[in-house]
C-alpha positions, 0 to 999 in steps of 0.5 A: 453488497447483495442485492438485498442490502443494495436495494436497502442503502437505495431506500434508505437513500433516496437513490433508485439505482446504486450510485456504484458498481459493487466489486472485491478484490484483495488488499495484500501486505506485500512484507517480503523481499523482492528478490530480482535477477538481471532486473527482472522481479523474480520473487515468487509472491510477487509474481503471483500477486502480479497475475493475481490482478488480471483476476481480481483488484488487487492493491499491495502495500509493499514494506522495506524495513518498516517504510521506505528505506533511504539506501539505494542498495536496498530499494533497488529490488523494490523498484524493480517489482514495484514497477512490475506490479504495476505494470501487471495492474496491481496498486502499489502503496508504500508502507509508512509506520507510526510507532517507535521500537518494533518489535517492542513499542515504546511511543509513536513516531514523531509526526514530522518523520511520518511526513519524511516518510511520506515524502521519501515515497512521493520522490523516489525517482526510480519508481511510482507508488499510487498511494501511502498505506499509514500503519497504527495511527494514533489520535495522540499527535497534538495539531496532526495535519498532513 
């Protein structure tokens, strides 16, 4: 916010002084493959990302096959750079789709395999995400409560 638009919200508000510290960072999709050796995260823009948030805020919404893929195989790179993102300060969130189909859409997901998903990040036991990134969300589910 610039000083002109702070000093609007706080007349419009009521408020003498901002109730918040204005700050930018980066929002990043995350969509490539975390390439790994001997369980170090190599993959190169992951690796910038990760140095990126010694400058900037910076959140990653990291994607496997278009949420949390279920092989150990697959997420074990994941984990790997997972953990050294956050370990460099990046928020790391999961990536969790609604739609069926990709790339040719056909219908939204059903919201009890969304909330499979969801829970597939919040337990994997090898790493930690702070959050869930929820791609194309529809206001069709009937009765969605999460």
């Amino acid at each position: 916010f610039s000083e002109i638009e702070t000093s609007e919200l706080s007349t419009a508000h009521n408020v003498t002084t901002p109730c918040f510290e204005p700050k930018g960072g980066l929002l990043i999709p995350l969509y490539s493959y975390p390439q790994t050796t001997d369980g170090e995260c190599t993959a190169e823009f992951w690796v910038v990302i990760g140095v990126s948030a010694s400058l900037v805020n910076t959140i990653a919404v990291v994607n496997p096959y278009n949420g949390p893929d279920a092989t150990l195989a697959v997420m074990s790179d994941y984990n790997i750079c997972i953990d050294f993102l956050r370990d460099a300060g990046v928020e790391v969130v999961g990536y969790v789709g609604t739609k069926e189909g990709y790339p040719y859409i056909y219908a939204y997901r059903d919201i009890q395999h969304v909330k499979d998903d969801i829970d597939l990040w919040a337990n994997n036991p090898y790493t930690t995400i702070d959050g869930i990134f929820i791609d194309e969300v529809t206001d069709r589910w009937p009765d969605a409560r999460f």
